[in-house]
C-alpha positions in Angstrom: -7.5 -93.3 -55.7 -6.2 -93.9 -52.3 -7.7 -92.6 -49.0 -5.6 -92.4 -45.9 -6.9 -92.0 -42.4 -6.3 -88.7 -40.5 -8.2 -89.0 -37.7 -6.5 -90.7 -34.3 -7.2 -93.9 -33.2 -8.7 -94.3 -30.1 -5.4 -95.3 -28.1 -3.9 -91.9 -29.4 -6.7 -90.4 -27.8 -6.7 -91.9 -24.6 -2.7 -90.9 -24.3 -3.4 -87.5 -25.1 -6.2 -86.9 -22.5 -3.9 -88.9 -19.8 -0.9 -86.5 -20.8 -3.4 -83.6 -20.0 -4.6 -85.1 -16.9 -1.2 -85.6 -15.5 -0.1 -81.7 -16.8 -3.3 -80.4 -15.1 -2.4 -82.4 -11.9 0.9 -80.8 -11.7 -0.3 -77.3 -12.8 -2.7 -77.7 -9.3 0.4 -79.4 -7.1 3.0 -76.2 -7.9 0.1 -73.8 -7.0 -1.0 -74.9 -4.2 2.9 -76.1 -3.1 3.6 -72.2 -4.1 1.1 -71.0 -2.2 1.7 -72.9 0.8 5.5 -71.6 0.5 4.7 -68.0 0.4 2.4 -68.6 3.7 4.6 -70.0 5.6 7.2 -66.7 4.7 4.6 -64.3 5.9 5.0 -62.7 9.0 3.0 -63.4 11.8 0.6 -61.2 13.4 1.4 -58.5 15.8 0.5 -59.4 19.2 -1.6 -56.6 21.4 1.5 -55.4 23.0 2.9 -54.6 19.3 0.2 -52.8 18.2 0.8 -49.0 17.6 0.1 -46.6 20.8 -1.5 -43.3 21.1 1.1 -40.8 21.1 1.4 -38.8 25.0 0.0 -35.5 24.1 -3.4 -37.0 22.6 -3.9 -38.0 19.1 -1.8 -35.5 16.1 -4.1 -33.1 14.8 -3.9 -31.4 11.1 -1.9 -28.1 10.7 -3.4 -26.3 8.3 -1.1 -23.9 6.9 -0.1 -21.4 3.6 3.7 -23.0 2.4 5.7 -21.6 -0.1 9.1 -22.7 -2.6 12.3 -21.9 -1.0 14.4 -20.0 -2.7 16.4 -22.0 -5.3 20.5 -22.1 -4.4 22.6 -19.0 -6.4 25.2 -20.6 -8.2 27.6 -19.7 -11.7 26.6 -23.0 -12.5 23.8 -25.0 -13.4 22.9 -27.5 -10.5 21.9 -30.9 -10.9 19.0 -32.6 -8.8 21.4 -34.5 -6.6 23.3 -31.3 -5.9 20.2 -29.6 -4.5 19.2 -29.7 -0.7 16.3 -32.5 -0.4 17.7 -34.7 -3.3 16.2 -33.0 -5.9 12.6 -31.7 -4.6 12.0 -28.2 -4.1 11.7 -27.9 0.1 9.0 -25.3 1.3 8.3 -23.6 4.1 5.5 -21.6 6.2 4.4 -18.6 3.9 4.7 -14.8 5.2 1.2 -14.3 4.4 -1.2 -17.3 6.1 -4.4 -16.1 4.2 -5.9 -18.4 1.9 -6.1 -17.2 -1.8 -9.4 -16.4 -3.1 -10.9 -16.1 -6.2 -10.9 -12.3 -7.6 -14.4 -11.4 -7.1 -16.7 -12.0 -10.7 -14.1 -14.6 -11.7 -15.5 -18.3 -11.7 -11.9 -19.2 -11.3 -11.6 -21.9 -14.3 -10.3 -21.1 -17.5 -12.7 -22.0 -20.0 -15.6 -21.7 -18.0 -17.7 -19.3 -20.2 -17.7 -16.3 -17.8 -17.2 -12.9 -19.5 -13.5 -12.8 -18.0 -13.5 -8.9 -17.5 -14.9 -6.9 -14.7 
């Protein structure tokens, strides 16, 4: 019976761990080359005098306000988004009534929520 040897001699070894060596050493040069690349293409940092400036009437407060749908266009036809004012989003405007809604009194509000859900 004849035995053959499978394992690698010890030059096949030292090839293969040079070959990974080199492979890891050019992995690391790209990266950091890469990196250095996408640096160099960032902009640079705004300089005081580019730096954003409070507007003249004082800093923009919040509006709280009620907003409702606008009505949708009349037409024989069906419209398509890109046929509809705003590209396809429902616009809104300020609502006729600026109360906020409330829950009805001895409602929790949430569906679900176990309450008896009559008055």
């Amino acid at each position: 019976m004849e035995t053959t040897d499978l394992a690698a001699g010890r030059g096949a070894v030292g090839i293969g761990l040079a070959v990974g060596v080199v492979v890891v050493g050019v992995l690391i040069a790209a990266f950091a080359l890469g990196s250095r690349r996408v640096r160099r293409g960032d902009t640079a940092r705004p300089r005081p005098e580019e730096q954003p400036r409070m507007p003249e009437g004082g800093p923009v407060r919040e509006t709280r306000e009620q907003r409702e749908p606008n009505e949708m266009p009349r037409s024989d036809r069906r419209l398509t988004p890109h046929e509809m004012d705003g590209r396809g989003n429902s616009g809104t405007r300020t609502g006729t009534s600026q109360e906020r809604p409330r829950w009805d009194e001895g409602s929790s509000g949430g569906f679900g929520s176990g309450g008896p859900g009559t008055r």
